[in-house]
PAKELO-684725 format. One line per field, with one value per residue (C-alpha): residue in one letter; residue number from 1; x, y, z. Coordinates in pm, 1 decimal, m for minus. Example, Ala and Ser with C-alpha at 12.3 -4.5 7.8 and 13.67 -1.06 7.14 Angstrom:
% residues 2
loke [A;S]
vexmi [1;2]
u [1230.0;1367.0]
v [m450.0;m106.0]
w [780.0;714.0]
//
This chain:
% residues 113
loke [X;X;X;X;X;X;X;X;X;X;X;X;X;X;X;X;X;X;X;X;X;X;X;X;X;X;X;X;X;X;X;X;X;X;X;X;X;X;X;X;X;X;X;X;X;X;X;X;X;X;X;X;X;X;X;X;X;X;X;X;X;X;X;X;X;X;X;X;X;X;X;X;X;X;X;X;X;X;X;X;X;X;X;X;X;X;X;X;X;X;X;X;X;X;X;X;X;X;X;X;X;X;X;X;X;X;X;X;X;X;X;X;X]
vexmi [1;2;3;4;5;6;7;8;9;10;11;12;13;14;15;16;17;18;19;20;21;22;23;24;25;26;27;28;29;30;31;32;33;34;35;36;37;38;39;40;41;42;43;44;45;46;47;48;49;50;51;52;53;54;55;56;57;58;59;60;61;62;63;64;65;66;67;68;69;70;71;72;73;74;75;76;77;78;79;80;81;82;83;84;85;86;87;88;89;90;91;92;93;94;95;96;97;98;99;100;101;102;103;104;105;106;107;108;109;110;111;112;113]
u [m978.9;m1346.9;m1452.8;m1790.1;m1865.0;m2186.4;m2324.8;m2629.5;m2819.0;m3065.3;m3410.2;m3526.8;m3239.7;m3309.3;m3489.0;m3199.0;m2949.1;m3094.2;m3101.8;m2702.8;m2648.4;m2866.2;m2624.7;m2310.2;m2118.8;m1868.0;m1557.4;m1594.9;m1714.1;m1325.9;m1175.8;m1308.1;m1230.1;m851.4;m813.9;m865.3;m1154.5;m1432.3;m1749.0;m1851.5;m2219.5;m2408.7;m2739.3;m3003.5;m3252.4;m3492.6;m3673.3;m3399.6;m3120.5;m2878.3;m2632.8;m2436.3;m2152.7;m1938.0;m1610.2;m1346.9;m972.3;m606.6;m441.9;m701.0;m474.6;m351.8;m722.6;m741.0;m479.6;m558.4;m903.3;m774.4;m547.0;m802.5;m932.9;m1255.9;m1291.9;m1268.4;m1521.2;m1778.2;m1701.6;m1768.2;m2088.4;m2195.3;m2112.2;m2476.6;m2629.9;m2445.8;m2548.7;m2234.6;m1978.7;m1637.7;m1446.6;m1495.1;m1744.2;m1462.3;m1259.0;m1476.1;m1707.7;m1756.5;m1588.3;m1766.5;m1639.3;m1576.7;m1757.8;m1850.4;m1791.2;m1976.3;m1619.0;m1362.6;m1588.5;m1691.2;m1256.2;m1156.5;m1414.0;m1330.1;m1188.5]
v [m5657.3;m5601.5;m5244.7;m5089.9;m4678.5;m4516.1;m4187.1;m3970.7;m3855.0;m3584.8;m3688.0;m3451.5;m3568.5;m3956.5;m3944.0;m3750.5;m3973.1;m4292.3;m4158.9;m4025.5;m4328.7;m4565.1;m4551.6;m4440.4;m4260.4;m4530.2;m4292.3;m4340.8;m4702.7;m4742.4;m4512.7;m4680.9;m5002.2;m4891.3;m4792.2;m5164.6;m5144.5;m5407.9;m5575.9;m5201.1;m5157.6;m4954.1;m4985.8;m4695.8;m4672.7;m4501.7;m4437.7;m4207.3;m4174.3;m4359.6;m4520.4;m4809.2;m4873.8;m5170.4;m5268.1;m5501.0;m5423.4;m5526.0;m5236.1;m4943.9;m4673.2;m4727.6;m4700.9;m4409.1;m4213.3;m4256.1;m4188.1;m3863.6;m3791.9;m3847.9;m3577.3;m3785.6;m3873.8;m3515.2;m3431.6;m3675.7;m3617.5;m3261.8;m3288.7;m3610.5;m3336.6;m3164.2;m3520.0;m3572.8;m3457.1;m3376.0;m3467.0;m3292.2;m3336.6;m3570.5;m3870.5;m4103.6;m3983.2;m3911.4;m4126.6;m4327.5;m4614.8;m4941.0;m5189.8;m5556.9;m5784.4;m6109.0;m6282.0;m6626.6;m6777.6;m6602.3;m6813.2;m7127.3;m7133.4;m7080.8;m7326.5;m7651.0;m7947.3]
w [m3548.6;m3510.6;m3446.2;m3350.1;m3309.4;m3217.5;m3342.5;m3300.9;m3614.6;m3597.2;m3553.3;m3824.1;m4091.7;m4073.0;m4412.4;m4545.6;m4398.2;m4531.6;m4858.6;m4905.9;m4793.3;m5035.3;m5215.4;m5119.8;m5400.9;m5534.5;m5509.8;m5110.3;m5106.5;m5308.3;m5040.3;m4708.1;m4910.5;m5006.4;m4601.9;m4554.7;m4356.3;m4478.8;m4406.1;m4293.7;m4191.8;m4026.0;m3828.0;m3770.7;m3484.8;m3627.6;m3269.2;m3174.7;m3434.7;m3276.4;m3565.6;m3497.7;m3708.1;m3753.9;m4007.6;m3945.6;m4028.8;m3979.1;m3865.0;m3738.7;m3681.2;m4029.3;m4144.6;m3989.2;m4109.5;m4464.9;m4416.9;m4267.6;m4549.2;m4836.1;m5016.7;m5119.0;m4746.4;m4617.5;m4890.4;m4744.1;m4413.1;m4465.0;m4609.0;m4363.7;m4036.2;m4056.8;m3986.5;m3662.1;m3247.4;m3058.6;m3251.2;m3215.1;m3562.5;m3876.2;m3795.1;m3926.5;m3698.1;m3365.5;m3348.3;m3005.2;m2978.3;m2828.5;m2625.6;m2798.5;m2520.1;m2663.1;m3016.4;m3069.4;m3318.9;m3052.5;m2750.7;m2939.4;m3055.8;m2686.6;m2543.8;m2824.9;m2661.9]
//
């Protein structure tokens, strides 16, 4: 399954942000990867701090959970908390979730003669 989440970053913390995450401390680059989430990126609009993320992963919920029962996780998300506007919990956790509305494979697979 495909996932995408939005967040809001502080204006003033953008610098900041870009730079905790360039790079990411390879302890939680092994944990997001052990939670089976992959090809996880995220996108900054620097105009207004709006982070998209995306990851793909077989079972979410499953992700989730042991994302929310890592110590390393809880660690980063701790420390990643300050960056965020409105957010009620752990970004992993809270974020907004977008809706999936198009997919060029999924269309070109259901529209092959």
């Amino acid at each position: 399954m495909r996932v995408g989440f939005r967040l809001q970053v502080h204006p003033e913390l953008l610098d900041e942000y870009r730079r905790v995450h360039s790079p990411v401390r390879r302890e939680m680059l092994e944990t997001i990867a052990a939670s089976g989430r992959r090809n996880y990126t995220l996108f900054l609009d620097e105009s207004d701090g709006t982070l998209f993320g995306y990851y793909e992963v077989d079972d979410d919920e499953a992700a989730q959970s042991y994302l929310a029962d890592s110590p390393v996780a809880a660690r980063w998300e701790a420390e990643m908390s300050r960056f965020f506007l409105t957010l009620d919990g752990r970004a992993d956790q809270a974020a907004r979730r977008l809706t999936d509305v198009f997919n060029l494979a999924d269309q070109l697979e259901a529209t092959t003669p």
